[in-house]
N, C-alpha and C positions, 0 to 999 in steps of 0.2 A: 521852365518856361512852358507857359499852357499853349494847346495844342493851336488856338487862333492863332497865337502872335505868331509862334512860329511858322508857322501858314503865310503870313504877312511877309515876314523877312526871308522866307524862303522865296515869295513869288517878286519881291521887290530884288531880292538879289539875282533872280532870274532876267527882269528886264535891263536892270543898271548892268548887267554885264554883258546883254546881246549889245547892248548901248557901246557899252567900251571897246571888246570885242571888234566891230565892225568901225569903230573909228582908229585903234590904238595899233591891231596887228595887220600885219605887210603881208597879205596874203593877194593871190591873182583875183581881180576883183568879181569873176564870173564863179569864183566859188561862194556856195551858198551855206552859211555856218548858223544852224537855229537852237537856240537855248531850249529844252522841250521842259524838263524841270532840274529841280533843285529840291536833293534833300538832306537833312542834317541828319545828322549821327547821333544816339542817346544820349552821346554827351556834349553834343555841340562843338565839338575840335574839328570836325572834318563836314566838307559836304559835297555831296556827289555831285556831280554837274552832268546831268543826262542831256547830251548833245548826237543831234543828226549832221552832216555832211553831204552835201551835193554839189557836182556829180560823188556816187557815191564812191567811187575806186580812190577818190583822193581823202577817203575816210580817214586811214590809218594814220598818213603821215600828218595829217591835220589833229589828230587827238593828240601825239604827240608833239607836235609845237604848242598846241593849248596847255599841253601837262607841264612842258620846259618854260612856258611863257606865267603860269599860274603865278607866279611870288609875285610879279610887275604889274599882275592886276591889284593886289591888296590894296595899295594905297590910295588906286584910284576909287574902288569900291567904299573906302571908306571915306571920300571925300564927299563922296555924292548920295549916302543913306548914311554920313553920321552916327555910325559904330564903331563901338570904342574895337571890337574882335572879331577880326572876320576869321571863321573856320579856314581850314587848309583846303584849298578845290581842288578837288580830281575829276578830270572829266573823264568822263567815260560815252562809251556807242548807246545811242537808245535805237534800236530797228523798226522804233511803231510807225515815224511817217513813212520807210521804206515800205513794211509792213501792209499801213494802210493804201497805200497807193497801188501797191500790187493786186489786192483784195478789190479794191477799185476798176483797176482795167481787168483782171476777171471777170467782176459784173457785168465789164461793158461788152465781154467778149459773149457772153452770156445771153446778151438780148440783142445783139448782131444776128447769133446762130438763131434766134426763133420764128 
């Protein structure tokens, strides 16, 4: 698969699953669950699902209902982009929005003190 399409069905599997996601799983609805990316594996059997969590302490047990919850999404994923195979999702922690937010209120701390 050339590196566009892939590009394509990675970013398309990114939105159709914040999609599913936020309609499909039983979570307390003030938690904030954001798809950041989506990437496949060399061979296309697996794909990593880089997700944040807010607030962030309910991180943990939230990647893990998304890992136990992963098989229940396939079908859905594949009713809504019309793929014959979707990879296996493992989500996993991305720390960039925590990351950049932080880096954020430093700046702001930053031009308070001057």
């Amino acid at each position: 698969m050339d590196e566009q399409k892939r590009g394509r069905i990675e970013s398309t599997i990114q939105k159709e699953l914040g999609i599913i996601i936020e309609r499909d799983l039983d979570v307390d609805p003030n938690l904030l669950i954001t798809i950041t990316r989506v990437e496949f594996s060399p061979d296309n059997r697996q794909a990593n699902i880089r997700t944040s969590v807010f607030p962030e302490q309910e991180q943990e047990k939230t990647l893990a209902l998304l890992n136990t919850s992963a098989k229940s999404f396939i079908r859905p994923l594949q009713k809504r982009i019309r793929m014959g195979y979707i990879p296996h999702l493992i989500f996993i922690y991305d720390p960039g929005i925590v990351h950049n937010a932080r880096v954020q209120e430093l700046i702001e701390k930053n031009k308070e003190s001057r």
